[in-house]
N, C-alpha and C positions, 0 to 999 in steps of 0.2 A: 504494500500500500504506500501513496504517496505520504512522505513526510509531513505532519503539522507543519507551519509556519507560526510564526509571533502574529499576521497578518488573521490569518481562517482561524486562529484559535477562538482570538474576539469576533470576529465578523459576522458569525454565523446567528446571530441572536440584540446584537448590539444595538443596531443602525434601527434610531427611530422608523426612516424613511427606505421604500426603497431606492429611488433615486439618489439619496447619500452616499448606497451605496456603489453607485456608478461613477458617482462623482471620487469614493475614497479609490477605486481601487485603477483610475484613468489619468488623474490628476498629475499633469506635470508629466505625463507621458506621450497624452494625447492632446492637443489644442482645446483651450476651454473655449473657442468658439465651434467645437465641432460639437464637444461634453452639450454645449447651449443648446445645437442643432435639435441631437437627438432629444431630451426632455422637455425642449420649448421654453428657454426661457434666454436672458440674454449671457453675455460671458464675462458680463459684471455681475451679475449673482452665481453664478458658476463661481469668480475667484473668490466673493465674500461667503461662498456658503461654505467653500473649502478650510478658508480659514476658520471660520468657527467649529468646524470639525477638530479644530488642530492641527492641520495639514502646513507645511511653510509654505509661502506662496512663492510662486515662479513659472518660469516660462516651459511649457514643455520643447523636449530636445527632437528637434524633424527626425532625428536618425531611425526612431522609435517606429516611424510610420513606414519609413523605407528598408527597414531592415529587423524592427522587430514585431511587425505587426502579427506575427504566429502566435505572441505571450500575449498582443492585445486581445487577438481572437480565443485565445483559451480563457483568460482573464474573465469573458464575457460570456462566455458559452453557455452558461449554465443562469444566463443573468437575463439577459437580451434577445429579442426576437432577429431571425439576419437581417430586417430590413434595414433594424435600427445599427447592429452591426457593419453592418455596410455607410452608413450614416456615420458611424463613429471615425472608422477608416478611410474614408472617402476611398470605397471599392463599390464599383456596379456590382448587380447582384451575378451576372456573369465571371468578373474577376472575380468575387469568392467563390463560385463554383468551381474555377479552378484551382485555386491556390486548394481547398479541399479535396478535390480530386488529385490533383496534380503535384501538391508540394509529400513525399514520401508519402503516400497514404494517410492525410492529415485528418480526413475525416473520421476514416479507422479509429486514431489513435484519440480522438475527443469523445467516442464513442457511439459512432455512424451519425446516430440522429441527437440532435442537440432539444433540451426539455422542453415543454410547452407552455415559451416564455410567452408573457403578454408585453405589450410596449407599457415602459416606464414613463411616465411624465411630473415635472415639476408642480411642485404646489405649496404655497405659503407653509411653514411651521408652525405648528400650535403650540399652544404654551408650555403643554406638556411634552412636546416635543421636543419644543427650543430648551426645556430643562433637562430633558434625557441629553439632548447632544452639548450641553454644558459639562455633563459627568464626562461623555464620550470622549473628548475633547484633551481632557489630560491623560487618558490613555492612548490615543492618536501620536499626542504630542511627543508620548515617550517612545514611540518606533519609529518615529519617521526620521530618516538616514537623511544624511548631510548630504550637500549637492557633490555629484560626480560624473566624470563623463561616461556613459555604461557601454559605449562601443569602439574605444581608442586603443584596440588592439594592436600590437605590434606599428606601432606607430615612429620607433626610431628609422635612423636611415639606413639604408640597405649599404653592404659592402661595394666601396668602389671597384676593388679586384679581388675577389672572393675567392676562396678554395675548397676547392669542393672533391669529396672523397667517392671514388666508384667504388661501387660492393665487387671484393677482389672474386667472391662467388658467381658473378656476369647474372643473366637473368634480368627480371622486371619488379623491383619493389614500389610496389602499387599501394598508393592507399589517399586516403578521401581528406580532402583543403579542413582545416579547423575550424572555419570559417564558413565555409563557401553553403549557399544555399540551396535547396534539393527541391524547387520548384523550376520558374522561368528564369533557368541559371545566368543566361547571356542575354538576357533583356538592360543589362546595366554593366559598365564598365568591370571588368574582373579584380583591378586594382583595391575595390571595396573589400574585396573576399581572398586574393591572393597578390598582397604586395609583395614588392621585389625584396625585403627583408625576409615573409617567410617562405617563400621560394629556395631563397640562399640559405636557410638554416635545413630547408629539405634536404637541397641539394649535398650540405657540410655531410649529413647523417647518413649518406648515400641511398636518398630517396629517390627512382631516377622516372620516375609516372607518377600524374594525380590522375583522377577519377571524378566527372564531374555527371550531375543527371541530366540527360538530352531528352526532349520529347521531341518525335520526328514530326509531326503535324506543325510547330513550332521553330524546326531549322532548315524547311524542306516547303513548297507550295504545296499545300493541304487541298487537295479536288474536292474536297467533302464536306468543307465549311472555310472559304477562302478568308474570311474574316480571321481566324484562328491565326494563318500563317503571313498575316498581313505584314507584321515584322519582319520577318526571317530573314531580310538582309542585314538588319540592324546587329541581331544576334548572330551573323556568320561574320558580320567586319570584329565583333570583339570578341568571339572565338578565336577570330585566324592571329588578334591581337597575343591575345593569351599565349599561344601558341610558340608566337617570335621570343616572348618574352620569357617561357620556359626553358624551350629550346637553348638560348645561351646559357642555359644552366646545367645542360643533359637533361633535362626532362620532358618526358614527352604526355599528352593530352588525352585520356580517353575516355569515353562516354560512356556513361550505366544507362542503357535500353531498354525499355518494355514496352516492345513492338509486336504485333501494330494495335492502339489504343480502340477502342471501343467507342463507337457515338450513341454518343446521348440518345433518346430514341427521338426527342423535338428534333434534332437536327436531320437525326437520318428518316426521319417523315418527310421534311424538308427538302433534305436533297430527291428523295423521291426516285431511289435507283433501287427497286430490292435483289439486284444482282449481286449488292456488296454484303448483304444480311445473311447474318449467321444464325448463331444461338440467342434469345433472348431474354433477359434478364429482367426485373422490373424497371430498374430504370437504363439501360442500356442494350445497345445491337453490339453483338461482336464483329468485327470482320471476317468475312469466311474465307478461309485460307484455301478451301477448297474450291473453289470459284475463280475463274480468272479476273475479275477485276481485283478481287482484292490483293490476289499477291501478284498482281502488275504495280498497284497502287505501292506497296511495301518495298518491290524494288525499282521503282521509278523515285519515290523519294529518297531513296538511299543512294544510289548511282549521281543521283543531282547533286546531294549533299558533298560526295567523296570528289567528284569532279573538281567542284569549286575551291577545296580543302581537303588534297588527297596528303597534306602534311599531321593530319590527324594519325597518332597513334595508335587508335584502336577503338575498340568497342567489347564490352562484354555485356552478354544479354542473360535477362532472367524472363522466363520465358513461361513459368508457374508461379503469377504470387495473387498477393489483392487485389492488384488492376484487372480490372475485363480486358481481357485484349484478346487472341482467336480463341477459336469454340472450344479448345480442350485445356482451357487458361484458367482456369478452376476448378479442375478436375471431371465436373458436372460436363455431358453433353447429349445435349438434346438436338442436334442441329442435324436436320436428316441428310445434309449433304456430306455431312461428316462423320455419321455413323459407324461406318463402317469402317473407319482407318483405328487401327491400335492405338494404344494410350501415347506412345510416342513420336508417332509419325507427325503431327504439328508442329511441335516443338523443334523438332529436329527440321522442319520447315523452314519455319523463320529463320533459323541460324542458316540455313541453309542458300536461303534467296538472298540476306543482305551479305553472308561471303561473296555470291556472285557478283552482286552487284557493286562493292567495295573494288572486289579487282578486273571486272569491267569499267571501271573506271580509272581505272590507271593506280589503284591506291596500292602500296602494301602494310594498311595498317592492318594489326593483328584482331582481330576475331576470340572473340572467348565465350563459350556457352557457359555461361549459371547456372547450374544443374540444381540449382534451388526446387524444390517441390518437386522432384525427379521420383517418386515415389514406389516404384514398378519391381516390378518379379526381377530373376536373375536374366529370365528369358529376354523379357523387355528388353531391359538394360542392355543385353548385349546386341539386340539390332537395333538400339538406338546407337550405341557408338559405333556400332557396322557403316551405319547409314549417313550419320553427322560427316561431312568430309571432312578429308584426313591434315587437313590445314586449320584446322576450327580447333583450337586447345579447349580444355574441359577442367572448368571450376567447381568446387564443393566446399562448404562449411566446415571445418577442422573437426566441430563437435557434434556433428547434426545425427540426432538418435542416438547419442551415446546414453547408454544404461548408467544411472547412481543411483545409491542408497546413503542416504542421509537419517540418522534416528530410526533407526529403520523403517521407516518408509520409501522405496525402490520407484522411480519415475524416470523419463526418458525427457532427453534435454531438447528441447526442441530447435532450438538456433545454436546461438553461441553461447558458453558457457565460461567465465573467467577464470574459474576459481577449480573450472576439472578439465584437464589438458584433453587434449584429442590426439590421434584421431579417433572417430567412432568407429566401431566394426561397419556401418554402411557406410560412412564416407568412405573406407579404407577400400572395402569390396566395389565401390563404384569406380573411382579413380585407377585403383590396379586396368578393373575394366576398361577404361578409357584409354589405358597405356599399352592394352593389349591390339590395340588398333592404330596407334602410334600418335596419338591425340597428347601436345603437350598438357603440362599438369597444372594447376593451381592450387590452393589450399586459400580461403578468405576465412579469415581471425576477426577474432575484438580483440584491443588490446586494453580498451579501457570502455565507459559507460559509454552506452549510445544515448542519442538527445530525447528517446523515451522514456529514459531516465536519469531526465536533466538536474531531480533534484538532491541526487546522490554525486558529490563532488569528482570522488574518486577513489577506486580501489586498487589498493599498492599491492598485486600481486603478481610483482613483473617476475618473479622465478616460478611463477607456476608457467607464466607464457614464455618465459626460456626454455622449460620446459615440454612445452605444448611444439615451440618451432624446433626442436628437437625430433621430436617425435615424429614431425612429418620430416624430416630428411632422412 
């Protein structure tokens, strides 16, 4: 369970108002002319209603809206209805639909559907009220943090001639910006999320690949809702930026994939082609892999992509997760045009078509299958990697189903595991499998919390994961 806070300890019972509570937990994050918008009232009672909370008064910091509006949106979630949401944010209800959709599984992780808030609105304090939030007010006053900047990370200056160490092992050490954002990655300068100082301290540590999340409908012309891929130039000039500016580092660019995404079903009513319709879901059409439009669509966007930016590194794709993307993308399939092909055969599709289409385009970035949710018999598995071509390497989880017993009670790890090394007996039997085909190897680690569990700092248990990278060599 998440951590109390000093904040939800009191909050949860305290606040005469609910709008107070919009006002305590936005202030100084969010623009009190926006706090105004949503409740209805102006952004001169906004800051004086704040101060009698106890709140210090000040200006909120922009960076909050451009780069942390995930904590604004959780913040609220349980608070606010989206329109008012959206209101707070200055997001159309579009852009939240995808930052939900789109930023890691966001809406997943706030817990799909958000409560059945009603819209909050202002209204004078009564006396009784104005007395409650007098008491309130000296406990407000005793947690509220002193001013600071909350996003001035690595902000010294980067090495003029820097030295930078290659892993005497050769290979690819891959792993994901500290920073970097896991939505519309290259809709904004990359210098916000990967300056040239921590680039250089990758670089020092012989980190010689990062990992950023691409959606194709967003770096490629989208046929299926043009409005979606209306930027995509914007986002390939500060990709190919990225790119120059790793490169003199040794480092090279590759993309986390979960292709090809799923339409909405408004849109795909819209576009009005049921040639592209697969399986469907309540709120989404899959694309059918089976069908030739859609995996013309899958490598037509990819081949465009790689043309324009054949200095990309790479790509590795997870091909079974939470996204809807083709029919057999959740295990579940209903799609009769797809019936009849084995558990693996799609998956092994997609990796399939965008290798094509990467080195029909001139590219040799490397290809990497995520074998995430790979779930299949021994039989499967081995005419999945039969079938995968033999230039596509083959990724797996270090710990993924590994058996532990804790107190004794005996349970199976389902991701990643920090604190119990790997590899699992299937990761180990799937990867042998993959080598037996000639499919180079991957092993993907945590090596420390993920942002699901943002409010756990960190756990020092770097000799178990010495351990762990042990064990897969």
């Amino acid at each position: 369970m998440p951590m109390q806070t000093k904040q939800n300890q009191f909050e949860r019972n305290e606040f005469p108002t609910a709008w107070q509570k919009v006002v305590f937990r936005n202030y100084r994050m969010v623009p009190s002319e926006n706090i105004a918008d949503v409740l209805g009232c102006s952004a001169g009672q906004v800051e004086e209603e704040a101060v009698r909370m106890g709140l210090r008064q000040g200006k909120a910091d922009p960076e909050w809206l451009s780069r942390g509006y995930i904590t604004i949106i959780r913040n609220n979630w349980d608070l606010l209805p989206d329109n008012q949401i959206c209101a707070l944010i200055g997001f159309s209800r579009e852009r939240l639909d995808f930052v939900l959709e789109k930023e890691d599984f966001l809406r997943v992780k706030l817990g799909t559907k958000n409560p059945e808030c009603t819209e909050i609105h202002y209204a004078p304090l009564t006396e009784a009220e104005r007395e409650a939030t007098e008491k309130l007010a000296v406990t407000v006053a005793g947690y509220d943090v002193s001013e600071r900047k909350m996003f001035d990370f690595f902000t010294d200056t980067a090495d003029t001639k820097p030295e930078y160490i290659a892993s005497e092992e050769g290979g690819i050490r891959l792993v994901h910006g500290f920073l970097t954002p896991c939505g519309d990655t290259f809709i904004e300068d990359s210098r916000k999320h990967l300056p040239d100082i921590l680039l250089d301290s990758y670089a020092k540590q012989g980190i010689n690949a990062l990992f950023l999340h691409g959606v194709l409908s967003t770096l490629s012309p989208y046929c299926f809702d043009p409005e979606m891929s209306k930027d995509y130039p914007i986002r390939r000039k500060n990709l190919k930026e990225l790119i120059k500016r790793a490169a003199l580092r040794g480092i090279k660019i590759y993309l986390y994939f979960n292709e090809p995404r799923a339409l909405p079903k408004n849109v795909y009513e819209s576009y009005g082609k049921p040639e592209i319709g697969g399986r469907m879901t309540n709120r989404y059409v899959h694309l059918c892999l089976s069908k030739e439009a859609g995996q013309e669509y899958l490598y037509t966007a990819t081949r465009d992509l790689f043309e324009e930016i054949p200095e990309i590194g790479g790509i590795f794709n997870i091909t079974m997760s939470e996204n809807p993307t083709h029919c057999r993308s959740s295990w579940a399939n209903d799609c009769p045009h797809c019936a009849a092909l084995t558990e693996s055969e799609l998956p092994v599709r997609v990796n399939n078509i965008m290798h094509k289409a990467i080195r029909d385009a001139g590219s040799a970035a490397e290809v990497i299958n995520y074998a995430w949710g790979w779930n299949w018999s021994a039989e499967e598995m081995d005419r999945a990697m039969a079938a995968l071509h033999p230039e596509i390497a083959v990724m797996q989880v270090s710990e993924n189903a590994k058996q532990i017993e804790k107190g004794g009670v005996t349970v199976d790890v389902n991701d990643y595991s920090i604190s119990n090394p790997g590899p699992s007996e299937k990761s180990e039997k799937l990867l042998r499998t993959a080598a037996k085909y000639g499919h180079k190897l991957y092993a993907k680690v945590q090596i420390n919390c993920s942002w699901e569990c943002a409010c756990v700092p960190y756990l020092p248990l770097f000799d178990i994961q010495i351990e762990n990278l042990r064990n897969l060599q």
